[in-house]
C-alpha positions in Angstrom: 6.6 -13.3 -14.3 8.1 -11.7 -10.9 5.9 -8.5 -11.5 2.4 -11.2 -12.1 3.6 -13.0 -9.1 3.7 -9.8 -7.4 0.9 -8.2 -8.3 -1.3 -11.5 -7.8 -0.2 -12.2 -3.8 -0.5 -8.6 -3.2 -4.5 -8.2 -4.8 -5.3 -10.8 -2.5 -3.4 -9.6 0.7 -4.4 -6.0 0.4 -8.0 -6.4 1.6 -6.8 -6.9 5.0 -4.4 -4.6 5.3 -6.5 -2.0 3.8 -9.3 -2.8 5.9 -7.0 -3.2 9.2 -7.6 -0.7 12.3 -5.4 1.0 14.8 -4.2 -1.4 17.7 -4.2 0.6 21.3 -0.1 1.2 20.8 -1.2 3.1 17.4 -4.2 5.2 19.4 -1.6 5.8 22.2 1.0 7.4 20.0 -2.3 9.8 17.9 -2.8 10.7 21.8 0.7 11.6 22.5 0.7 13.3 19.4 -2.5 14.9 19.0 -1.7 16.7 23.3 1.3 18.1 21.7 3.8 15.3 23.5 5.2 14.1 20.7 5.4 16.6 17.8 6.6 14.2 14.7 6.3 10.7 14.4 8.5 8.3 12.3 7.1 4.7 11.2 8.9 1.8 9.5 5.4 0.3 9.2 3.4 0.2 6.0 0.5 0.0 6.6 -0.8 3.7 7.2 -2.3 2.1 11.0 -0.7 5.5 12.8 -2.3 7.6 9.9 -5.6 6.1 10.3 -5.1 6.2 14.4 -5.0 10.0 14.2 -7.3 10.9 10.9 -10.3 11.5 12.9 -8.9 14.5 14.4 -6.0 16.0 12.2 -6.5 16.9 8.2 -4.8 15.4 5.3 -1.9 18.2 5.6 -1.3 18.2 9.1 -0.7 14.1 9.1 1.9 14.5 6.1 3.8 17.0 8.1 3.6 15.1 11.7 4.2 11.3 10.6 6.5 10.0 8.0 6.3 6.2 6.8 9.9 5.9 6.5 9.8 3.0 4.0 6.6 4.1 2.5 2.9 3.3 1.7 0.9 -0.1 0.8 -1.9 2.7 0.2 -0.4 4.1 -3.1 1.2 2.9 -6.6 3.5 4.5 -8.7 4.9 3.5 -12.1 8.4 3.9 -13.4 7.6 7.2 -14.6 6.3 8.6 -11.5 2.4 9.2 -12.2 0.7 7.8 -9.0 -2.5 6.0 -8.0 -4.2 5.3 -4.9 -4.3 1.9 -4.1 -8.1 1.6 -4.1 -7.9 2.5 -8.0 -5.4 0.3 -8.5 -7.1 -2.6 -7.1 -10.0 -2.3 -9.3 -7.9 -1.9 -12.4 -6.2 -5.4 -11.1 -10.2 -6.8 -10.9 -10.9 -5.5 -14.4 -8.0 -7.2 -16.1 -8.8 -10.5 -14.0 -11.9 -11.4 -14.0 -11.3 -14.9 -12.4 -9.5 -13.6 -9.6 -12.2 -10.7 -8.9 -14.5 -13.9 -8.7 -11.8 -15.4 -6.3 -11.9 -12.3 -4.4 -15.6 -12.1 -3.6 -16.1 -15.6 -3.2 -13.1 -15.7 -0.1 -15.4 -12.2 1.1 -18.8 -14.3 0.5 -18.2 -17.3 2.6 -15.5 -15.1 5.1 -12.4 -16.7 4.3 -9.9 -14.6 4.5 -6.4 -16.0 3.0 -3.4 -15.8 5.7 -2.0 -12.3 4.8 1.7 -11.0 6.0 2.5 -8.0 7.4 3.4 -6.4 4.1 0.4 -7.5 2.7 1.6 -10.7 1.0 -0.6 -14.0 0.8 0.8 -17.5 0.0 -0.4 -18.9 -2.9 0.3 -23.2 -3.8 0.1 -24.7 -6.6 -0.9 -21.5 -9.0 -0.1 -20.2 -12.3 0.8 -16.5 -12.4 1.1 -17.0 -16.6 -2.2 -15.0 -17.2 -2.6 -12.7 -14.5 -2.4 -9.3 -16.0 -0.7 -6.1 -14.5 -2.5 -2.9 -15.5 -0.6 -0.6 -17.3 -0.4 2.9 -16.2 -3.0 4.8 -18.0 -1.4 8.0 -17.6 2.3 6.6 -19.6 -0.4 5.1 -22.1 -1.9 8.9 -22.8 1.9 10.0 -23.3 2.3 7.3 -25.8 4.1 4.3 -23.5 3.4 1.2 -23.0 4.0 0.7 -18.9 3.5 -2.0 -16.4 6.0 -1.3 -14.3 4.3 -0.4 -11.3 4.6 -0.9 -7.9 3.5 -0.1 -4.3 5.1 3.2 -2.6 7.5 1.3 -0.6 11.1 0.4 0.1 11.5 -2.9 -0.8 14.4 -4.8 0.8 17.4 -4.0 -0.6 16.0 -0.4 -2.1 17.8 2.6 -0.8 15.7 5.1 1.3 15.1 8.8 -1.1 17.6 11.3 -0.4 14.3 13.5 0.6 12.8 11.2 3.1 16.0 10.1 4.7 16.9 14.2 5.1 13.2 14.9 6.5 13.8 12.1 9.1 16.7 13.9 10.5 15.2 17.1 10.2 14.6 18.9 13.4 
């Protein structure tokens, strides 16, 4: 129930996150960073803002070496078993295995309600049954011969220790 109660907030509240753009504060840092002031940069945030501030002029490589989301990314999925997933792809799996909420989805996008998402990509929901939503399982533990829906966003949740390798690369000179 926790993991359908997850699952179901988040499908909703990604859109906006997703779909978010950098704020002057994010552009400001890519500057600072992209003239060589700032050579790394270290986010608590999420929501891959600083990423997308500076994407337009750095590769792939060069933004995993220069910014580290120190709690993570809404922007990828990974099961207990490691395999990962973009978010994108995981969002459509969500919309294949709920139909009704898919509806939901693009009827909020149709009329331009947008639900009131939180920073972490959460959206309130009263008054609903989480009893039928289904969590995709991971297809890749399904070829290997498990049954997995234990999946869950790149982050540190509250409570969850920081990696051993991310806390060591923030210290890193």
């Amino acid at each position: 129930m926790f993991r359908q109660r997850y699952w179901l907030r988040s499908y909703l509240g990604y859109p906006p996150v997703r779909d978010a753009l950098p704020n002057t504060t994010h552009c400001a840092f890519a500057a600072l960073q992209y003239t060589s002031h700032v050579s790394r940069l270290i986010t608590q945030n999420v929501d891959g803002l600083h990423k997308k501030a500076i994407a337009h002029v750095w590769d792939d490589d060069l933004i995993s070496k220069r910014i580290l989301e120190l709690h993570g990314s809404l922007h990828r999925v990974h099961c207990s078993h490691g395999h990962v997933v973009d978010r994108d792809t995981f969002q459509d799996w969500i919309s294949t295995y709920n139909p009704y909420w898919k509806d939901y989805v693009v009827g909020l996008e149709a009329t331009g309600q947008k639900p009131r998402t939180n920073p972490d990509g959460d959206v309130e929901l009263e008054g609903v049954s989480y009893d039928d939503f289904v969590v995709p399982e991971c297809p890749q533990c399904a070829l290997e011969g498990r049954h997995n829906t234990n999946q869950k966003p790149a982050v540190i949740f509250f409570g969850e220790s920081i990696p051993v390798a991310i806390r060591n690369r923030s210290s890193a000179p």
